[in-house]
mmCIF entry with sequence, helices, sheets and N, C-alpha, C, O atoms, coordinates in Angstrom:
data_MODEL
# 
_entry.id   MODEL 
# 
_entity.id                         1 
_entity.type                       polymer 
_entity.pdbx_number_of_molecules   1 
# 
_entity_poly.entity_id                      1 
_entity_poly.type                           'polypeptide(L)' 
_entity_poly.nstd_linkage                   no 
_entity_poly.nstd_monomer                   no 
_entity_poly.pdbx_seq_one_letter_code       
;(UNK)(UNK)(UNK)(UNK)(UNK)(UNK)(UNK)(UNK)(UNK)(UNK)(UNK)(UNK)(UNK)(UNK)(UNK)(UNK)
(UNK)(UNK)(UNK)(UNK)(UNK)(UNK)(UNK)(UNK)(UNK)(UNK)(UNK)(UNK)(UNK)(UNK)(UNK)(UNK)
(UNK)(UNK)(UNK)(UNK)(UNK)(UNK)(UNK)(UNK)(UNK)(UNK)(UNK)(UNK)(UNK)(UNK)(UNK)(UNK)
(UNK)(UNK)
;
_entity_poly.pdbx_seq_one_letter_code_can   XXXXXXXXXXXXXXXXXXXXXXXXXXXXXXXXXXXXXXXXXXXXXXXXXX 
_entity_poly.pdbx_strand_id                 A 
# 
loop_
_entity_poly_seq.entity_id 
_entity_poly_seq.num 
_entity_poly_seq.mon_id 
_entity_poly_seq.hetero 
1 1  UNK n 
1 2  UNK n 
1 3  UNK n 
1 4  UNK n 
1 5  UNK n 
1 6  UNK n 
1 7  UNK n 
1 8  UNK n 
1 9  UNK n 
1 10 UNK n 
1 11 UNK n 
1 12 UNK n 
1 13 UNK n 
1 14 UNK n 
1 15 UNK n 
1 16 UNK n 
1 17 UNK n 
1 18 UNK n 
1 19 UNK n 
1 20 UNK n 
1 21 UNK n 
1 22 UNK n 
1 23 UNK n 
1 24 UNK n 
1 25 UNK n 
1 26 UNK n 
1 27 UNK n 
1 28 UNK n 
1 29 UNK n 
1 30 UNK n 
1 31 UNK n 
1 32 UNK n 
1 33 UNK n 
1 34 UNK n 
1 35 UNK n 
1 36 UNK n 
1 37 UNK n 
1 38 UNK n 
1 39 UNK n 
1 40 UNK n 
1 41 UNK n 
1 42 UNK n 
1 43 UNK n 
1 44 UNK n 
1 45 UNK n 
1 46 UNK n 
1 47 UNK n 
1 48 UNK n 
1 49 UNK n 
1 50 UNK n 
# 
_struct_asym.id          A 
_struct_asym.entity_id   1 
# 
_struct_conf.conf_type_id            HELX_P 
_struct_conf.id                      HELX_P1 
_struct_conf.pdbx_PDB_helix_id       AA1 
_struct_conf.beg_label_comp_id       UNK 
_struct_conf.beg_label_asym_id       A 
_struct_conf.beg_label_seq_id        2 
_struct_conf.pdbx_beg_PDB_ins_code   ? 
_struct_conf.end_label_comp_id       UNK 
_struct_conf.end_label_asym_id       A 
_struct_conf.end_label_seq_id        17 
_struct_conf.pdbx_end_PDB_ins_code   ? 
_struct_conf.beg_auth_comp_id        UNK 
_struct_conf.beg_auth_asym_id        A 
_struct_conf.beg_auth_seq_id         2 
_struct_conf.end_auth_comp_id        UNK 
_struct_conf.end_auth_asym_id        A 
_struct_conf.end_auth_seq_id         17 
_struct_conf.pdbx_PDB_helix_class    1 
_struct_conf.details                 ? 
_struct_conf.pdbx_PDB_helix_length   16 
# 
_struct_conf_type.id          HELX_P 
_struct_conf_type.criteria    ? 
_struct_conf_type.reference   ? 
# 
_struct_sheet.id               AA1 
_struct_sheet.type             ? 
_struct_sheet.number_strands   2 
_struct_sheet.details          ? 
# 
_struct_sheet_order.sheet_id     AA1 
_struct_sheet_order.range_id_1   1 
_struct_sheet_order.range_id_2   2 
_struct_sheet_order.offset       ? 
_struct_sheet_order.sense        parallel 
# 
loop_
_struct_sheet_range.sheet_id 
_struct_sheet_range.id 
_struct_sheet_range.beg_label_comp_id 
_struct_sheet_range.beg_label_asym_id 
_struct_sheet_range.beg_label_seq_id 
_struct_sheet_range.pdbx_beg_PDB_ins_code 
_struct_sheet_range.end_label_comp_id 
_struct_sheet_range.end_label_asym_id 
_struct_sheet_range.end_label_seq_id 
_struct_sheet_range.pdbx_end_PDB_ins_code 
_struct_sheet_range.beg_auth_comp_id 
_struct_sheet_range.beg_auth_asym_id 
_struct_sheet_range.beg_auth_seq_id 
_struct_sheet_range.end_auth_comp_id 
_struct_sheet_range.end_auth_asym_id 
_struct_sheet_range.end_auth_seq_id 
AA1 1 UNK A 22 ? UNK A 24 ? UNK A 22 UNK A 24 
AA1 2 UNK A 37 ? UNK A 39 ? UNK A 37 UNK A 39 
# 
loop_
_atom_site.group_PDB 
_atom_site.id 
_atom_site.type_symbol 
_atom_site.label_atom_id 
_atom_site.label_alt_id 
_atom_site.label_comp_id 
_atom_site.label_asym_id 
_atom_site.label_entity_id 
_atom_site.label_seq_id 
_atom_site.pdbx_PDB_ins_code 
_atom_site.Cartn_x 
_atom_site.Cartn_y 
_atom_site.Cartn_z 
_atom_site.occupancy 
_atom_site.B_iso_or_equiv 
_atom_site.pdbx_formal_charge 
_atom_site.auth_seq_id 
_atom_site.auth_comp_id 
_atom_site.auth_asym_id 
_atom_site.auth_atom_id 
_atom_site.pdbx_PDB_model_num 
ATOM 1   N N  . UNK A 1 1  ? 122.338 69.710 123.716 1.00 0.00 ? 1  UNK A N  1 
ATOM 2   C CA . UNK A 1 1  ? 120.987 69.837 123.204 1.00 0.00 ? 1  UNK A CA 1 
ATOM 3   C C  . UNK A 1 1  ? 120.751 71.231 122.624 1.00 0.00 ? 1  UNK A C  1 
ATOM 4   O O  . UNK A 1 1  ? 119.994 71.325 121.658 1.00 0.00 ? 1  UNK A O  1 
ATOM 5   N N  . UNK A 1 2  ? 121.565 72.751 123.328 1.00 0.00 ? 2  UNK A N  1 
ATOM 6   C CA . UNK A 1 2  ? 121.182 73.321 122.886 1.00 0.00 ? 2  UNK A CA 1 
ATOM 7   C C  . UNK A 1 2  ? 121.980 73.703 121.123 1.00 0.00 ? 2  UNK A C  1 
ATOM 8   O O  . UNK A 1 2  ? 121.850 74.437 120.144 1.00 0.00 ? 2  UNK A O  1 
ATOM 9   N N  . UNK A 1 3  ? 122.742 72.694 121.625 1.00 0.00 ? 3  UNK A N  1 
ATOM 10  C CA . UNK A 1 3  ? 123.441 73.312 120.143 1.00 0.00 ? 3  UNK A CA 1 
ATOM 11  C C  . UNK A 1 3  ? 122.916 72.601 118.909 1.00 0.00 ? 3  UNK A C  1 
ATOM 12  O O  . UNK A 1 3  ? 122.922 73.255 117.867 1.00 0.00 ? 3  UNK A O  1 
ATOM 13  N N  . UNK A 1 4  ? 122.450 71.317 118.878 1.00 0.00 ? 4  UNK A N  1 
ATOM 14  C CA . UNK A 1 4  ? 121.485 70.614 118.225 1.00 0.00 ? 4  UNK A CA 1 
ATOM 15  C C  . UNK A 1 4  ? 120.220 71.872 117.928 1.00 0.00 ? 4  UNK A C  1 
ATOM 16  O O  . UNK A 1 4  ? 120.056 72.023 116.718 1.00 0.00 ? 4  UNK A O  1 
ATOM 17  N N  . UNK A 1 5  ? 119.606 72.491 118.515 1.00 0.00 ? 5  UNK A N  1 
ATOM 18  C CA . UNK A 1 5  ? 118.506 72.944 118.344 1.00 0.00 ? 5  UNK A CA 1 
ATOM 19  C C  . UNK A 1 5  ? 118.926 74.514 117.481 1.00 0.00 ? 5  UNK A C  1 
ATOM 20  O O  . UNK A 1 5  ? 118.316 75.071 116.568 1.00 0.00 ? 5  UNK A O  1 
ATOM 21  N N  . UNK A 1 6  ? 119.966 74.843 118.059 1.00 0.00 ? 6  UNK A N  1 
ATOM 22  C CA . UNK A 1 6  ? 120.822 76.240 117.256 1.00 0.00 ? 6  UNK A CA 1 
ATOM 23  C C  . UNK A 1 6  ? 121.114 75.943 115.796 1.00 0.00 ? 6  UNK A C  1 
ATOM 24  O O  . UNK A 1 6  ? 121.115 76.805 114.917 1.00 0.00 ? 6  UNK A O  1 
ATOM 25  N N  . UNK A 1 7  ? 121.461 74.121 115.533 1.00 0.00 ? 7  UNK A N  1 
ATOM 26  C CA . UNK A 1 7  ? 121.913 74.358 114.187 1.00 0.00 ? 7  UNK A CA 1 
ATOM 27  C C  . UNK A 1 7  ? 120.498 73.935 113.393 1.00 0.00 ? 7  UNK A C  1 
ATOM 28  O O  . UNK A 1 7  ? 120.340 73.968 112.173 1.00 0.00 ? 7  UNK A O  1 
ATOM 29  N N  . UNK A 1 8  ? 119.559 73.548 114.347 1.00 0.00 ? 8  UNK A N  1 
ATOM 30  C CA . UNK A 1 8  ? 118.711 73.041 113.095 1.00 0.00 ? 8  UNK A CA 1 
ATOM 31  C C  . UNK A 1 8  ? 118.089 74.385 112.515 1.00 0.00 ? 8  UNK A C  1 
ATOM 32  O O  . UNK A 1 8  ? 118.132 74.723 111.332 1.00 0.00 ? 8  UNK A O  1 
ATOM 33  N N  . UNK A 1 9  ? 117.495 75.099 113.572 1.00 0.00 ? 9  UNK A N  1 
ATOM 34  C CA . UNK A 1 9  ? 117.410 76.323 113.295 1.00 0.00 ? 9  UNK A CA 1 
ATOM 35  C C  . UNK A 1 9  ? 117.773 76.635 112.487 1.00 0.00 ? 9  UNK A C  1 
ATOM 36  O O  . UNK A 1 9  ? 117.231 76.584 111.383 1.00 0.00 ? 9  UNK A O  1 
ATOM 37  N N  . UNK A 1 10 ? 119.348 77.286 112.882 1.00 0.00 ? 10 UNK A N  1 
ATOM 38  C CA . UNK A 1 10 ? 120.183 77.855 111.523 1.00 0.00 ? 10 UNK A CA 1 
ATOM 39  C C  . UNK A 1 10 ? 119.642 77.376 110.692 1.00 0.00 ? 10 UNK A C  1 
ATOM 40  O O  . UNK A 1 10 ? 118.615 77.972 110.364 1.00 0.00 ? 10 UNK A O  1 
ATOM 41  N N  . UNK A 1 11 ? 120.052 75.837 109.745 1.00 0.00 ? 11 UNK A N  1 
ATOM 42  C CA . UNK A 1 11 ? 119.833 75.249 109.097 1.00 0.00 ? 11 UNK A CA 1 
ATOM 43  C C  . UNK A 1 11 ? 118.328 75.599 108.398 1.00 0.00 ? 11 UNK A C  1 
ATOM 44  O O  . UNK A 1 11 ? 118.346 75.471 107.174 1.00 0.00 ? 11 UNK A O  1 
ATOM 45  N N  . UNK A 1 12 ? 117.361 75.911 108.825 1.00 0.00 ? 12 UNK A N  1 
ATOM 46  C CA . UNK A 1 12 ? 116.241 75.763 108.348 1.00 0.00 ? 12 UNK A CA 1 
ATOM 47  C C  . UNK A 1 12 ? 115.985 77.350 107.849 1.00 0.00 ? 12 UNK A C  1 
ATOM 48  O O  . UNK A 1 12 ? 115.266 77.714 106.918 1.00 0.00 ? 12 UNK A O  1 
ATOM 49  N N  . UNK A 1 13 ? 116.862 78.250 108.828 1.00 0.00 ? 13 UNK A N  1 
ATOM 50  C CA . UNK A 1 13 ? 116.747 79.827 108.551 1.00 0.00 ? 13 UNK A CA 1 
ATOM 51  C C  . UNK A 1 13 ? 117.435 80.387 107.082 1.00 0.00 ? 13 UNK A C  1 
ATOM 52  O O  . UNK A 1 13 ? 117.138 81.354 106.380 1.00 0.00 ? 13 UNK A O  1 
ATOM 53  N N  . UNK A 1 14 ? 118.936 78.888 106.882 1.00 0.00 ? 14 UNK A N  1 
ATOM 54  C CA . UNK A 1 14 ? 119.383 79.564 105.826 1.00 0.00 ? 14 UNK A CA 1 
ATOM 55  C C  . UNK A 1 14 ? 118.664 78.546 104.635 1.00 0.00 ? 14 UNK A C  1 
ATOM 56  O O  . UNK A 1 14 ? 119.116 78.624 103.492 1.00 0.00 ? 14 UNK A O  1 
ATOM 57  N N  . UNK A 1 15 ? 117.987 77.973 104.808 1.00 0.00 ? 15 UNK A N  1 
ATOM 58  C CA . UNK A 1 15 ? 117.440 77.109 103.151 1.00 0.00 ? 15 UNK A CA 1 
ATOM 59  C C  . UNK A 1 15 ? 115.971 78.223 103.100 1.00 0.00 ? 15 UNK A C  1 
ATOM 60  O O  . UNK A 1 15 ? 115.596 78.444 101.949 1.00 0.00 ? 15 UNK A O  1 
ATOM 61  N N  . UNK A 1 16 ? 115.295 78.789 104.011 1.00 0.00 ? 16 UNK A N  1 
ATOM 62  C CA . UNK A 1 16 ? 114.463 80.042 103.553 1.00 0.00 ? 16 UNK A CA 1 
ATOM 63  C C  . UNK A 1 16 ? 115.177 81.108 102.667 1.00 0.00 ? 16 UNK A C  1 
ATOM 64  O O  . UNK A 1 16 ? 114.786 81.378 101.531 1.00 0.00 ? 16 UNK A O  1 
ATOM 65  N N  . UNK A 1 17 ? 116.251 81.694 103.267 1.00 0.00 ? 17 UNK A N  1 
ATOM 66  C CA . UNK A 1 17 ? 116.752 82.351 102.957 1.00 0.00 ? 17 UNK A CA 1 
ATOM 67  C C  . UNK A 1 17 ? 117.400 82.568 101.272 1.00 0.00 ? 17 UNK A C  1 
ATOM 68  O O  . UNK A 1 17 ? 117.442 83.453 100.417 1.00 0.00 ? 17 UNK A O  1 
ATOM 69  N N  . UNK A 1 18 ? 117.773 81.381 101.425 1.00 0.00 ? 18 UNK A N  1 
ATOM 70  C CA . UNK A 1 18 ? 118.179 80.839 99.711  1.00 0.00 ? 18 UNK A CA 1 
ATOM 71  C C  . UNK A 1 18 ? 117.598 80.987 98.846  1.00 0.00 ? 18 UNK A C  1 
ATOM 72  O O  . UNK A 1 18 ? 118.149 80.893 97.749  1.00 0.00 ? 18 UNK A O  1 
ATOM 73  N N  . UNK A 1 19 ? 116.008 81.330 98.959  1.00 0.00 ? 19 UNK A N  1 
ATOM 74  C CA . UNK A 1 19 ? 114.638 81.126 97.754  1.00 0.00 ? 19 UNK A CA 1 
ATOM 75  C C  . UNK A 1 19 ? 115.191 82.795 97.438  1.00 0.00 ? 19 UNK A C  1 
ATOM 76  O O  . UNK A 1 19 ? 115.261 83.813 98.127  1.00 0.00 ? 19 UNK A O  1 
ATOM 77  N N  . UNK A 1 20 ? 115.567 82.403 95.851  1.00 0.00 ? 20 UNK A N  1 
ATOM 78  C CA . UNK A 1 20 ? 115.995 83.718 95.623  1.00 0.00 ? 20 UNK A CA 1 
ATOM 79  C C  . UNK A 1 20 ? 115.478 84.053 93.850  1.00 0.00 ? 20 UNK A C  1 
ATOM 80  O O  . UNK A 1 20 ? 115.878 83.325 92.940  1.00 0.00 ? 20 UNK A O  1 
ATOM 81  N N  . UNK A 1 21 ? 114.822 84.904 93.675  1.00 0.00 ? 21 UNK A N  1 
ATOM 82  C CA . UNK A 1 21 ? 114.724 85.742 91.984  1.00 0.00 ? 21 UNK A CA 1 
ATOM 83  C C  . UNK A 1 21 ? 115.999 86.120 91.221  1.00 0.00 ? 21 UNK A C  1 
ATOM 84  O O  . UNK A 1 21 ? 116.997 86.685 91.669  1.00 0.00 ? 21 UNK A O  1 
ATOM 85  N N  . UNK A 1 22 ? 115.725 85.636 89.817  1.00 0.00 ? 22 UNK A N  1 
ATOM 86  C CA . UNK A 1 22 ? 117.039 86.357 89.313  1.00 0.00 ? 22 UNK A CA 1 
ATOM 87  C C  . UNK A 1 22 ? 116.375 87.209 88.597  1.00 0.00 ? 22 UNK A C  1 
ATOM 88  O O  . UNK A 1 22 ? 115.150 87.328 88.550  1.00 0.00 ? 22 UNK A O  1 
ATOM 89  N N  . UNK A 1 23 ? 117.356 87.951 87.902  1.00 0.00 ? 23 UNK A N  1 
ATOM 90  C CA . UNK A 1 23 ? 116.588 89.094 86.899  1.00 0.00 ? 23 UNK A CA 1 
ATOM 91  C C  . UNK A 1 23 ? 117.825 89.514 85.938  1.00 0.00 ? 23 UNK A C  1 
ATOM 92  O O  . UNK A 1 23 ? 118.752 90.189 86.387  1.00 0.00 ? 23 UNK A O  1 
ATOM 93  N N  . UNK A 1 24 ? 117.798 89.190 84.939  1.00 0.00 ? 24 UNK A N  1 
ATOM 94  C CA . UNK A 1 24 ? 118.476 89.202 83.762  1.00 0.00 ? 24 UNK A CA 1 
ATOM 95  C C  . UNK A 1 24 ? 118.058 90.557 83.134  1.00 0.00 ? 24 UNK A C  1 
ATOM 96  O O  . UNK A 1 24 ? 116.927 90.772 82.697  1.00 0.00 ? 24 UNK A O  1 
ATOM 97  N N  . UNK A 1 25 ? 119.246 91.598 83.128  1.00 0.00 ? 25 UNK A N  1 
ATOM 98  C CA . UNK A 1 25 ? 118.749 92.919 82.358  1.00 0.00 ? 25 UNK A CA 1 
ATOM 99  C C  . UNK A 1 25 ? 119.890 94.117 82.271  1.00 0.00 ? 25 UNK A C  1 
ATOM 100 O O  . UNK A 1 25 ? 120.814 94.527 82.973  1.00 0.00 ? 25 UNK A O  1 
ATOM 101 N N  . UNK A 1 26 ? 119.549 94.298 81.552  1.00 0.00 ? 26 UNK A N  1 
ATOM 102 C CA . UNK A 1 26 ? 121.004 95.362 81.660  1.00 0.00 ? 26 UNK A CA 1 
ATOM 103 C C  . UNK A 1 26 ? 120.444 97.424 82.126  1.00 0.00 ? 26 UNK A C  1 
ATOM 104 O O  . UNK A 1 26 ? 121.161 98.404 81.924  1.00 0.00 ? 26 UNK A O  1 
ATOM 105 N N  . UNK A 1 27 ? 119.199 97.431 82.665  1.00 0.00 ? 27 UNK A N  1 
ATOM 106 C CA . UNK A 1 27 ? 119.161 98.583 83.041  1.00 0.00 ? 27 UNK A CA 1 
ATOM 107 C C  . UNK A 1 27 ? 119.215 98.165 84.977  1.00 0.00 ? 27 UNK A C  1 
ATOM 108 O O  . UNK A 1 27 ? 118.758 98.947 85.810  1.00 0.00 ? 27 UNK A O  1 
ATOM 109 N N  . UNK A 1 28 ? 119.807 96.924 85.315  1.00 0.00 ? 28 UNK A N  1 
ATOM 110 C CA . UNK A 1 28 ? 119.723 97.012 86.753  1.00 0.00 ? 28 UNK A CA 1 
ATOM 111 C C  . UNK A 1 28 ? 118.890 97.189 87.787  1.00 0.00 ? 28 UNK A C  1 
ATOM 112 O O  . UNK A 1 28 ? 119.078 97.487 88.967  1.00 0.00 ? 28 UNK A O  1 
ATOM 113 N N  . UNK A 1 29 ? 117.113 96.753 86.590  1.00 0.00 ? 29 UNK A N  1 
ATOM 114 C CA . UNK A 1 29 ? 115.857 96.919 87.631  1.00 0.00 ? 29 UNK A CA 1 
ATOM 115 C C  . UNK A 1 29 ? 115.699 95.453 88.080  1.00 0.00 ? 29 UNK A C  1 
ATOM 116 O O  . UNK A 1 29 ? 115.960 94.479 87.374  1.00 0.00 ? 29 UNK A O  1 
ATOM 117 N N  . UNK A 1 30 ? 115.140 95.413 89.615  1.00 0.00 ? 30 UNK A N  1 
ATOM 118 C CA . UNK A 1 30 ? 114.767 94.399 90.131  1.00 0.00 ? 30 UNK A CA 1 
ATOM 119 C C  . UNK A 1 30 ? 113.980 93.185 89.907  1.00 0.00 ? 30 UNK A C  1 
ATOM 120 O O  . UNK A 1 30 ? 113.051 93.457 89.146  1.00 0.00 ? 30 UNK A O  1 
ATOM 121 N N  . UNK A 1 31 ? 113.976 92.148 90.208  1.00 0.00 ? 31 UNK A N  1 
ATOM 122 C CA . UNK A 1 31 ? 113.093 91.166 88.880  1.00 0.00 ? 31 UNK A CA 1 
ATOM 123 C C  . UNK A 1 31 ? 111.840 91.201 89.740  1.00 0.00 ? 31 UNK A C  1 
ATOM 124 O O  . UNK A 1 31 ? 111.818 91.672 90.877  1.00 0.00 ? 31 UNK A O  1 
ATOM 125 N N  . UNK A 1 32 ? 110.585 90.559 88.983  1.00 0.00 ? 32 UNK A N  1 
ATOM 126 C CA . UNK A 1 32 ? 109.210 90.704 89.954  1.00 0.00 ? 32 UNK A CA 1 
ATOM 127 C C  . UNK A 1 32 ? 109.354 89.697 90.753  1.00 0.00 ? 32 UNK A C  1 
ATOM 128 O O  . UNK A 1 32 ? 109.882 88.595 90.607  1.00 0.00 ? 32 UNK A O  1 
ATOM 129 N N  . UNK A 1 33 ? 108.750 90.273 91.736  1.00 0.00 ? 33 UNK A N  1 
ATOM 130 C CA . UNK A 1 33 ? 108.280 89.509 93.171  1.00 0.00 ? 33 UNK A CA 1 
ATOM 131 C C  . UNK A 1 33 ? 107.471 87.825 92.733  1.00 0.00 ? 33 UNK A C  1 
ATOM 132 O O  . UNK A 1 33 ? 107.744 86.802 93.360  1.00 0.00 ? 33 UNK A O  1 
ATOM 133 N N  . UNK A 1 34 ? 106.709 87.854 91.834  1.00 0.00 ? 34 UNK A N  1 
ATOM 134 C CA . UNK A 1 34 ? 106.384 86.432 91.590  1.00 0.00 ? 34 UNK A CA 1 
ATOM 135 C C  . UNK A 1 34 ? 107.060 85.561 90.309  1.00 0.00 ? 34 UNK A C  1 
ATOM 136 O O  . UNK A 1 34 ? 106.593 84.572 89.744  1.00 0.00 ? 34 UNK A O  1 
ATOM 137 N N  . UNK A 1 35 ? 108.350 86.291 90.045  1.00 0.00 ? 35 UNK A N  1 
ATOM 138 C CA . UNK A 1 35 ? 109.072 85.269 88.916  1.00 0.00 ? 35 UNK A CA 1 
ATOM 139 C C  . UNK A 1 35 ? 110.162 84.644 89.769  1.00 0.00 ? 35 UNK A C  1 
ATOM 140 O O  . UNK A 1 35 ? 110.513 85.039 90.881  1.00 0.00 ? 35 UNK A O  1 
ATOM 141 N N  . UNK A 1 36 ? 110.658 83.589 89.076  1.00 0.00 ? 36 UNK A N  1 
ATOM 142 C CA . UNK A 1 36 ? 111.630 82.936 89.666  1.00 0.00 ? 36 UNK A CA 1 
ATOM 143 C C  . UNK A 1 36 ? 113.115 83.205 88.898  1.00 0.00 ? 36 UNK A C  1 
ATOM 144 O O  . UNK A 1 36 ? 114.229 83.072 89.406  1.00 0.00 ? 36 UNK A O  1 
ATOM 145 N N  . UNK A 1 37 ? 112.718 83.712 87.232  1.00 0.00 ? 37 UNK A N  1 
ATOM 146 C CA . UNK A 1 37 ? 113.212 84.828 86.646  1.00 0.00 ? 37 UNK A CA 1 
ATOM 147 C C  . UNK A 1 37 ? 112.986 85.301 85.488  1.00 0.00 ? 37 UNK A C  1 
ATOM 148 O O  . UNK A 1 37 ? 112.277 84.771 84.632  1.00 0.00 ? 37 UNK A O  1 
ATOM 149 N N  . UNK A 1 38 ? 113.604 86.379 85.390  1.00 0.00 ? 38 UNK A N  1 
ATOM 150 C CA . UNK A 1 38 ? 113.104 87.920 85.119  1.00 0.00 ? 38 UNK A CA 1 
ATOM 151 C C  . UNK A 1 38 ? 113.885 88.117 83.686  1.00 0.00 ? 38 UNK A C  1 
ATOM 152 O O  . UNK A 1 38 ? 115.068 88.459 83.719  1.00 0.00 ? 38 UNK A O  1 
ATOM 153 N N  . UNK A 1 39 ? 113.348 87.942 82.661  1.00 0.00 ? 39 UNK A N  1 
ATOM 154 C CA . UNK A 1 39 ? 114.378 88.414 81.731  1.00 0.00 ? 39 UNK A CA 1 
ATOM 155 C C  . UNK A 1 39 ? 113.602 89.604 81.046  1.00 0.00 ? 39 UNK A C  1 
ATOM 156 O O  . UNK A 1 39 ? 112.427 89.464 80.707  1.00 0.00 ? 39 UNK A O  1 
ATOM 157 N N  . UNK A 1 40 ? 114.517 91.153 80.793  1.00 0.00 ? 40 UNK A N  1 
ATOM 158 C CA . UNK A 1 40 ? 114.331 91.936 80.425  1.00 0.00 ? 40 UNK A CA 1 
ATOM 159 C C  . UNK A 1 40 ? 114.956 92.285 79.018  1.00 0.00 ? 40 UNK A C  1 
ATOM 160 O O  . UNK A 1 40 ? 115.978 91.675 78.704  1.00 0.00 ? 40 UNK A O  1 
ATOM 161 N N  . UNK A 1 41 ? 114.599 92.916 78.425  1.00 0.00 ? 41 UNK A N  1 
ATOM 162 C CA . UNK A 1 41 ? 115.936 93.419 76.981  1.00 0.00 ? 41 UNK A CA 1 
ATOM 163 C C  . UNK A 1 41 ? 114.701 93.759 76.123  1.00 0.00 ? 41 UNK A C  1 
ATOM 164 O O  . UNK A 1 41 ? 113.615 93.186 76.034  1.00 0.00 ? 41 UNK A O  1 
ATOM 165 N N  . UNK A 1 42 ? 115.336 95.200 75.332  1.00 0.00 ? 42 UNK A N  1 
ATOM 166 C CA . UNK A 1 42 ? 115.048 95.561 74.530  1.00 0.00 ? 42 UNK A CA 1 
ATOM 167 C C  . UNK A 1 42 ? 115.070 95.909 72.847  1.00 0.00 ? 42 UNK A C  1 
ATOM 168 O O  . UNK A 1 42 ? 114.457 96.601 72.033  1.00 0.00 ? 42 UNK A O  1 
ATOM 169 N N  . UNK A 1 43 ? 116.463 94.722 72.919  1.00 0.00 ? 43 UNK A N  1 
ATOM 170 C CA . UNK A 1 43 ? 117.079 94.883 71.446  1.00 0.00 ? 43 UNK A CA 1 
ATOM 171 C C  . UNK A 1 43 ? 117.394 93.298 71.006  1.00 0.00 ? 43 UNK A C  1 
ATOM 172 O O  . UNK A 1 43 ? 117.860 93.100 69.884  1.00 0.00 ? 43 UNK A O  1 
ATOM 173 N N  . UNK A 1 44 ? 117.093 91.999 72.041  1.00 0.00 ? 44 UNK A N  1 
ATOM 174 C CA . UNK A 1 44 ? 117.402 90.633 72.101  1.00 0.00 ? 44 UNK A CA 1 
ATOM 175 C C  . UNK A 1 44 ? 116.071 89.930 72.522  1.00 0.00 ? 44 UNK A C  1 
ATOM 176 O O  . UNK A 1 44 ? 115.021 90.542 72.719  1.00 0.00 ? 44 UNK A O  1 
ATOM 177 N N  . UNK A 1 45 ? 116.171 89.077 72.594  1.00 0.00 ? 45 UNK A N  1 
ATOM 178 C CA . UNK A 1 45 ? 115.016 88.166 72.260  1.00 0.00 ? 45 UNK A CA 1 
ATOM 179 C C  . UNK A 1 45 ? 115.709 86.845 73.609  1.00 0.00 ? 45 UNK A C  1 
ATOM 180 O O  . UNK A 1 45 ? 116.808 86.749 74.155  1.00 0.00 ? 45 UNK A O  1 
ATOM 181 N N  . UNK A 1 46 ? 114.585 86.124 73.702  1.00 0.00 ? 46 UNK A N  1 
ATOM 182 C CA . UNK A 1 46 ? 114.868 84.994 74.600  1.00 0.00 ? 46 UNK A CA 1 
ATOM 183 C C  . UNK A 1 46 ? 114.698 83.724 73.537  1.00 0.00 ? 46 UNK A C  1 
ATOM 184 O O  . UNK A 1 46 ? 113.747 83.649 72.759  1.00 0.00 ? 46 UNK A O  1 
ATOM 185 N N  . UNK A 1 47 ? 115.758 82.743 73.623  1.00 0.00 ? 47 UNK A N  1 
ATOM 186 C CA . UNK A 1 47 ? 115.866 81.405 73.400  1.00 0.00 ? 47 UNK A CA 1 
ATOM 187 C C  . UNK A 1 47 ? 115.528 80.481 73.788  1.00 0.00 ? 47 UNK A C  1 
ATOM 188 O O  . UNK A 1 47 ? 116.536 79.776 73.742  1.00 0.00 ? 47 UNK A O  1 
ATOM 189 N N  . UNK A 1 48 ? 114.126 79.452 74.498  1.00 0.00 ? 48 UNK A N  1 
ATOM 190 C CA . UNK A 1 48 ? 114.394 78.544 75.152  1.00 0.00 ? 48 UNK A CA 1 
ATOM 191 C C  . UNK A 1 48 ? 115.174 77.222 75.005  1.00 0.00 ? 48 UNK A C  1 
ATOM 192 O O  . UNK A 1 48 ? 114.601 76.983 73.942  1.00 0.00 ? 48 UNK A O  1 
ATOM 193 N N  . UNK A 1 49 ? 115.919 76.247 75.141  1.00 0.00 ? 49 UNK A N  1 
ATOM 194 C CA . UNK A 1 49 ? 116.498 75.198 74.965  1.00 0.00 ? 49 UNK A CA 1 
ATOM 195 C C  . UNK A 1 49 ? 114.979 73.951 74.610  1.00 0.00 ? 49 UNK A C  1 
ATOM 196 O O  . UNK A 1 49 ? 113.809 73.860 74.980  1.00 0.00 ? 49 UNK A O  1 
ATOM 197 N N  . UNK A 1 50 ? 115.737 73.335 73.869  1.00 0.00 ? 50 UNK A N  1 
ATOM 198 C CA . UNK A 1 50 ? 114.669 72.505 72.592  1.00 0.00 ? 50 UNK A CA 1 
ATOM 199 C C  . UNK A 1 50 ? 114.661 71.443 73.433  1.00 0.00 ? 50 UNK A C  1 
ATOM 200 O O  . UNK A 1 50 ? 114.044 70.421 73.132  1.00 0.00 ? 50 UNK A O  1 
# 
């Protein structure tokens, strides 16, 4: 039982853990706290897919 209860745990500690920001940039600053991601650049432009 207790090991049932250790993995759900785990389990539930590492899918929090996973919620993660990206941040696309080439000066290596952090992406913001409320994007899911971050694209930076100063000489390129963003593309979205059609």
């Amino acid at each position: 039982m207790k090991k049932l209860i250790f993995l759900l745990l785990s389990f539930t500690l590492s899918i929090i853990a996973s919620r993660a920001q990206v941040a696309i940039n080439a000066d290596g600053s952090l992406p913001d706290n409320s994007a899911m991601l971050d694209v930076k650049s100063t000489s390129q432009g963003f593309l979205p897919p059609v």
